[in-house]
C-alpha positions in Angstrom: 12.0 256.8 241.9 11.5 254.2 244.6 10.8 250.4 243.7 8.1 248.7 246.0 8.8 244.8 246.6 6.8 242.5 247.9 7.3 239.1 249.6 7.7 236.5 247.4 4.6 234.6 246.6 4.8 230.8 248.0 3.0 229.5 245.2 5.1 228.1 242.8 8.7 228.4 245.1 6.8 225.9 248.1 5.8 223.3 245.5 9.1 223.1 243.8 10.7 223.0 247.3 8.1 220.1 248.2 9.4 218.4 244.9 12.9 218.7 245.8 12.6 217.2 249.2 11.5 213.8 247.6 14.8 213.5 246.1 17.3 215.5 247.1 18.4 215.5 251.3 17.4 218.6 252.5 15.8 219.9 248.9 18.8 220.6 247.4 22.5 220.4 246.3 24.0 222.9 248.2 23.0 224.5 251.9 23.8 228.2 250.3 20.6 228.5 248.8 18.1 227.6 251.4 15.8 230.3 253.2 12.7 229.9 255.4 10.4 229.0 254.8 11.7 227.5 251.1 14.4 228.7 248.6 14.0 231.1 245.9 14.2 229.6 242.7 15.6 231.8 239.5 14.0 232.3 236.4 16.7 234.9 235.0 19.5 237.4 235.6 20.9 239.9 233.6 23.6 242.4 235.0 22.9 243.0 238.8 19.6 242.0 238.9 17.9 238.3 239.5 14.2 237.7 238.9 12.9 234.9 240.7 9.8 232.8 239.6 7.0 234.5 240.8 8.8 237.5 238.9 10.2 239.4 241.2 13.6 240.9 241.0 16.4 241.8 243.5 19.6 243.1 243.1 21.7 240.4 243.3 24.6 241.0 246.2 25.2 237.2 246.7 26.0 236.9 242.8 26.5 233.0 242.6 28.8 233.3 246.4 31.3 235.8 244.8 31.5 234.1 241.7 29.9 236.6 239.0 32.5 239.4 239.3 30.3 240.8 235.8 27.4 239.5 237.2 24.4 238.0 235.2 24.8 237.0 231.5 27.9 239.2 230.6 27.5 239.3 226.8 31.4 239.0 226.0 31.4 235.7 228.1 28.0 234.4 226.9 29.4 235.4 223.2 32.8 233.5 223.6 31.7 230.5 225.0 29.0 230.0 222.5 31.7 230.1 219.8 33.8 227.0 221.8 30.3 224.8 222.4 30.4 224.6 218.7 33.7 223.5 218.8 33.2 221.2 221.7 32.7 221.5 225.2 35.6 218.8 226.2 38.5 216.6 224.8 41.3 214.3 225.7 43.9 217.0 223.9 45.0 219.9 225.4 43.5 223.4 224.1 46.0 226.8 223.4 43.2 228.6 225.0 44.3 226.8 228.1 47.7 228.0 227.3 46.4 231.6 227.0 44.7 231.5 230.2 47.8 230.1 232.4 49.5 232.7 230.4 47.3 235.8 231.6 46.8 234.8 235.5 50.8 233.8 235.9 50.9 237.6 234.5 48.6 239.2 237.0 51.2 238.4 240.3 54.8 238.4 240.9 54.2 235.4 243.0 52.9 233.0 239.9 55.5 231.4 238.2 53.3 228.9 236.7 50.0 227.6 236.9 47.3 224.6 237.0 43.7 224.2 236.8 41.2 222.2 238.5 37.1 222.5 239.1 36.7 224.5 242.0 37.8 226.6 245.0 37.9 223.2 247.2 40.1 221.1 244.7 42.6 224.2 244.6 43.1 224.2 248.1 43.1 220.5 248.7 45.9 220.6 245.7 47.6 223.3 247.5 47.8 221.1 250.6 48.9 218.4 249.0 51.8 220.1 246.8 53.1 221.7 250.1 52.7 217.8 251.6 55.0 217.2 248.7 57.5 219.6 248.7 58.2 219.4 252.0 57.7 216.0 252.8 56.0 216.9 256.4 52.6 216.2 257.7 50.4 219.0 259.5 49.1 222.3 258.4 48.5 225.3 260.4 45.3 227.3 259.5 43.1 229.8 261.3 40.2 229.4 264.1 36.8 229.7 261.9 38.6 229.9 258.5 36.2 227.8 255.4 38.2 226.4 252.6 36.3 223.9 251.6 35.5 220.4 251.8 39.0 218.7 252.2 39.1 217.2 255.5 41.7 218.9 256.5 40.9 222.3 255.0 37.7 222.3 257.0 38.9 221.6 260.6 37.7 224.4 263.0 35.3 226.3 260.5 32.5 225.6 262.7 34.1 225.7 266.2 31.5 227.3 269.3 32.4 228.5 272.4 31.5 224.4 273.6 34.2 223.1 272.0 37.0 226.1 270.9 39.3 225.6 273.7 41.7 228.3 275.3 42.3 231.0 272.5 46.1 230.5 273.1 45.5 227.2 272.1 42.3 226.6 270.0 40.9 223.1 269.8 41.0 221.0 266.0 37.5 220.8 265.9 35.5 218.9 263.7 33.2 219.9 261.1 31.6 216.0 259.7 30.7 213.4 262.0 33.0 211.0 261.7 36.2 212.6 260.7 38.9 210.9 261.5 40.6 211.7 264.9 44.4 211.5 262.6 43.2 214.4 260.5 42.6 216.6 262.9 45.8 215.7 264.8 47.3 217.2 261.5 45.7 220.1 261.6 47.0 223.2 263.9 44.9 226.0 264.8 46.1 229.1 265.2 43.8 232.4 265.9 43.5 234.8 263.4 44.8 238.4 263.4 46.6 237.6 266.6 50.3 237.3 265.9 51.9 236.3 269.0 49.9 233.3 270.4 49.5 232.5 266.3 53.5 232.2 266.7 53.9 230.9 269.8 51.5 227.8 268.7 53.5 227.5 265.1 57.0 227.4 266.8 55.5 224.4 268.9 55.2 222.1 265.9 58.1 223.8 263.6 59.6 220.6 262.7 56.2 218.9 261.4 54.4 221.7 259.9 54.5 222.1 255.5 52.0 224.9 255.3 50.0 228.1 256.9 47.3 228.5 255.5 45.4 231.7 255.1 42.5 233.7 254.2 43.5 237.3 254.0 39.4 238.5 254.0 37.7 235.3 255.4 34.2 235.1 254.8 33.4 232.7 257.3 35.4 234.3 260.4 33.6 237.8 259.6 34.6 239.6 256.1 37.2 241.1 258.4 40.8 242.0 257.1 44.0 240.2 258.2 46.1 242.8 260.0 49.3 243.6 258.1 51.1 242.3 261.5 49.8 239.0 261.1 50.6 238.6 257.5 53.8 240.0 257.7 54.5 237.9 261.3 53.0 234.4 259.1 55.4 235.2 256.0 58.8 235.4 258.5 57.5 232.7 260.5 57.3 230.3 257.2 60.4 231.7 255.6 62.5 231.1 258.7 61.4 227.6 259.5 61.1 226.2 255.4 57.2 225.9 255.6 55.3 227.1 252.8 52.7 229.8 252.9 49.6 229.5 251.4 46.7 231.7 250.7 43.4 230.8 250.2 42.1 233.7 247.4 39.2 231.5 245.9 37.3 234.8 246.8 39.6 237.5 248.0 41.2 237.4 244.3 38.6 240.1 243.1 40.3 242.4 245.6 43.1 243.3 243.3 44.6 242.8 240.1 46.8 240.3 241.1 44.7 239.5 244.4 44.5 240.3 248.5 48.3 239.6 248.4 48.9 242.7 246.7 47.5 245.0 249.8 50.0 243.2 252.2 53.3 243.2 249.7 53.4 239.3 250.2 53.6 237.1 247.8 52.8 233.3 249.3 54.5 230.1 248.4 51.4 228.8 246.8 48.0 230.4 245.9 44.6 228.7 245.6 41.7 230.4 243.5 38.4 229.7 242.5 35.1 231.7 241.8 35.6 234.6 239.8 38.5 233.2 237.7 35.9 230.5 235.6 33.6 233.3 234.1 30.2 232.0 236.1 31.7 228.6 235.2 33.3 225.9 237.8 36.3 225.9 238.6 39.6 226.0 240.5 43.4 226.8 240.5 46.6 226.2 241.4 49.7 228.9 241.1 53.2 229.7 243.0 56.8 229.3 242.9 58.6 227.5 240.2 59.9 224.6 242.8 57.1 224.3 244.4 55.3 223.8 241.7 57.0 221.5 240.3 56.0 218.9 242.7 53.3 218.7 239.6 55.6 217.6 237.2 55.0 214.6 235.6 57.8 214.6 234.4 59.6 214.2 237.5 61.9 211.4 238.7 60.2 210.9 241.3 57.1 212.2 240.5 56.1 213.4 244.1 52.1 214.8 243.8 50.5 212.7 240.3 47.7 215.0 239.2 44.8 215.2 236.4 41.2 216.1 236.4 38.8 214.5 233.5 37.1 218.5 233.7 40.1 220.1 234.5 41.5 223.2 231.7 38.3 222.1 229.7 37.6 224.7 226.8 34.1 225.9 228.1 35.9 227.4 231.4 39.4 228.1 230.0 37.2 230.8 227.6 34.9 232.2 229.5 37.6 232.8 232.8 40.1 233.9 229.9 37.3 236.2 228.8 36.2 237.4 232.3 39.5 238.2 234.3 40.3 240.2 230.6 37.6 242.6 230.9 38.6 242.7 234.5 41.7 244.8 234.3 42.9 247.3 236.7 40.6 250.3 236.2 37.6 247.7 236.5 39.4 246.5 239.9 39.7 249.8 241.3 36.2 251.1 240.5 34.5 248.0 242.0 36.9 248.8 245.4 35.6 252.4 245.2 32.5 251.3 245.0 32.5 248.8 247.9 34.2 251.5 249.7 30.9 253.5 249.1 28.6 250.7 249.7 30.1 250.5 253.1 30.3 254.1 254.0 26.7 254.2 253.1 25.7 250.5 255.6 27.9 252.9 258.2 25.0 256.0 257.9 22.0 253.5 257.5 23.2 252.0 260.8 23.8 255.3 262.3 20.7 257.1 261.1 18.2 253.7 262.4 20.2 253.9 265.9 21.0 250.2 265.2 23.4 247.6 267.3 25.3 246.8 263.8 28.5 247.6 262.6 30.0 246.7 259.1 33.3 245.0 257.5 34.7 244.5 254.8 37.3 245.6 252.2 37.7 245.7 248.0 34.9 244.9 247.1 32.8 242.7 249.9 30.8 243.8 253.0 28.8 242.1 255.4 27.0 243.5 258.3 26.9 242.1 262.2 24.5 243.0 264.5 27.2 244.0 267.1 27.8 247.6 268.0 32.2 247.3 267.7 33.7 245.4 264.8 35.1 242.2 264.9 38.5 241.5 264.2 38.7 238.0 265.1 36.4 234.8 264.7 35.6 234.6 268.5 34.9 238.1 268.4 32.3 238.0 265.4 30.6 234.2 266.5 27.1 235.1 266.8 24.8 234.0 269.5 21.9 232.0 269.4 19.2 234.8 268.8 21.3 237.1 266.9 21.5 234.8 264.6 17.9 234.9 264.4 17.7 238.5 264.0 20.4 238.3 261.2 17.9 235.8 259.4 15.4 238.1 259.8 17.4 241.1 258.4 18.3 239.4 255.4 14.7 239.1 254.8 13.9 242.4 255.4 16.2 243.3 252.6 15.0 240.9 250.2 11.5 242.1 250.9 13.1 245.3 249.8 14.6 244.1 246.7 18.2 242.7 247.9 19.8 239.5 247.7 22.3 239.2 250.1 24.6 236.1 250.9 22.5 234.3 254.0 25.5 235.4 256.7 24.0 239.0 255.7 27.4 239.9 253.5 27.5 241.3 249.9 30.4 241.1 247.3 29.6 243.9 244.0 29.8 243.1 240.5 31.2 245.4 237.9 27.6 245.3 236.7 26.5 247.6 239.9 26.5 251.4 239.5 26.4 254.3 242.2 22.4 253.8 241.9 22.6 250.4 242.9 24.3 250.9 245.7 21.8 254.0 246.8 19.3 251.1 246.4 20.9 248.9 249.0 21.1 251.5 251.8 17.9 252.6 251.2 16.9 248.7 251.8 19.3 248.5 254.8 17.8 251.8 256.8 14.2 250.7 256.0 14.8 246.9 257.2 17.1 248.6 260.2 14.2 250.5 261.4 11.4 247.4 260.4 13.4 245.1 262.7 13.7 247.8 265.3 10.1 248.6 264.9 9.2 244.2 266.6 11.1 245.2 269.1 13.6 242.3 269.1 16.9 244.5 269.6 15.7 245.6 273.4 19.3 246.6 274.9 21.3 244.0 272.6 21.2 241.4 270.4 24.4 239.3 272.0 22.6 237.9 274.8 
């Protein structure tokens, strides 16, 4: 049987966004969550599904930006960490359940020798720039044209670069992302573009003596949900090896993708590794893993000690349970049936688009799709930028599907949830061809949408 959704009443969602405004810049705490003309605000989630305050629910494809791989209330989690909140939810001691947890994730990868935690996806990548700082005792990183990692200074150069600004592709421009930055950070940043091995090499072998890391996204969100090619993995991993750079990858989200992460699809393990997300259960926080050396840099017990590091949250109890918990019940028969159903979810998009006639494609891998209202997929940030008005038609999509009861990420991607069954996923294509043909139906697309 067919669910019928309606609109969102504005009620109660437009006063608390009115309320918000007076005290928060923009209304909130984080950009993710706002829509036009005001955010919806949860009352409740349980498995897929979210259920707004006016009471409506939606199956939830944005699930907390990637990081509810069980999706709402899992019970084991919920059940776990209420035993440790009556224990305490923080201490100045360390916990064996910390233990346990570096314990499982140093299992999951031949590349993790050891471990260390932190509070979110940002922190890990800012730590993993800052060990490879200290191992190496060099300057700049290299990273790729359009690539988010975060808010480090550094890690964010170039995320938001337009055609204005990008420069020559054989030699994209440091852009920045915060007015203000600091002209000496991006000076240490290199761009490189992504899945494009020779001018990515070409620009690395130009600053070979300066550079201590790559870093990389192996599915980045930001550039498109679009997979690195195998040649540029392979062509970034002989490239560091060769010239005693380290390289990293960013899996904050892509670790969902396998049991022991994207790294696994390329046979690559990377010097360092920075997670997030998933890993904390629906709780915050980050990570830090790789080679033995490397890691070491961490050692406090080092003479010198070359990277000093604590967190006051850091490995607290709360998290350390409910990721321990989470990445537990998220073995390898859970990781390959959420990957067969992603594959299915975007096989599905593919005969939405098809059977509406509609200027879209679809990307993706594992378990995360996103859709682009262009007819041939991207495969590079410059190819997926989005003009002007299809970026207006993409916000318009993404409301046709939540009018349809689907909650997609606002760049109009999805990741699954181990919650999510074949039905759900029916659900979502059924949403896609009816808001396919609805937007066709105002006549926006005329001959394209890239003009």
């Amino acid at each position: 049987m067919t669910a019928v959704y309606a609109r969102a009443g504005e009620a109660n969602s437009a006063l608390l966004y009115e309320r918000a405004k007076k005290v928060m810049p923009g209304g909130c705490s984080r950009n993710t969550i706002l829509r036009s003309p005001h955010p919806y605000y949860a009352s409740f989630g349980k498995g897929c599904r979210l259920t707004d305050i006016e009471g409506i629910e939606r199956i939830d494809f944005a699930n907390n930006m990637a990081s509810l791989i069980h999706g709402h209330s899992s019970e084991p989690v919920i059940n776990a960490v209420s035993e440790q909140l009556k224990k305490g939810i923080a201490y100045t001691l360390g916990t064996e359940i910390e233990i346990q947890y570096a314990e499982h994730m140093v299992s999951r990868s031949e590349g993790f020798d050891k471990i260390r935690f932190v509070n979110s996806g940002t922190e890990g990548v800012m730590s993993c720039i800052k060990a490879a700082r200290a191992f190496t005792g060099r300057p700049k990183i290299a990273k790729t044209e359009g690539a988010y990692h975060g808010l480090y200074d550094y890690a964010e150069v170039s995320q938001t670069s337009s055609p204005d600004n990008w420069g020559d592709v054989s030699h994209p421009v440091s852009t920045p992302v915060v007015h203000g930055t600091p002209q000496s950070a991006l000076q240490d940043v290199i761009v490189i573009p992504f899945n494009d091995p020779e001018r990515a090499i070409a620009i690395l072998d130009e600053y070979k003596e300066e550079l201590a890391c790559v870093l990389v996204d192996l599915l980045p969100h930001r550039i498109g949900v679009i997979p690195a090619q195998e040649s540029f993995v392979r062509a970034l991993r002989d490239w560091t090896t060769k010239h005693s750079a380290l390289l990293v990858c960013d899996e904050v989200i892509t670790f969902r993708m396998t049991y022991g992460g994207a790294q696994e699809w390329y046979g690559v393990n990377a010097d360092l590794t920075a997670m997030g997300k998933l890993i904390g259960g629906g709780f915050p926080v980050g990570a830090i893993a790789g080679r033995a050396d490397v890691m070491d840099v961490l050692n406090p017990y080092a003479a010198p000690v070359l990277f000093p590091h604590s967190g006051t949250f850091s490995a607290n109890p709360v998290t350390m349970t409910a990721g321990l918990v989470a990445m537990q019940l998220y073995d390898r028969k859970a990781v390959r049936k959420l990957n067969q159903l992603g594959d299915r979810a975007r096989s599905m998009l593919g005969e939405a688009i098809g059977i509406a006639d509609a200027p879209a494609c679809v990307t993706g891998k594992g378990s995360m799709f996103r859709i682009h209202l262009k007819t041939t997929p991207p495969v590079s940030y410059r190819d997926a930028y989005a003009s002007k008005r299809e970026k207006g038609l993409v916000a318009k999509l993404i409301n046709l599907f939540s009018d349809n009861g689907i909650l997609l990420i606002n760049s109009c991607s999805g990741v699954l949830s181990t919650a999510m069954g074949q039905g759900d996923i029916d659900q979502l294509c059924e949403a896609a061809l009816k808001s396919f043909r609805a937007l066709r139906a105002e006549g926006d697309w005329g001959d394209g949408v890239n003009e």
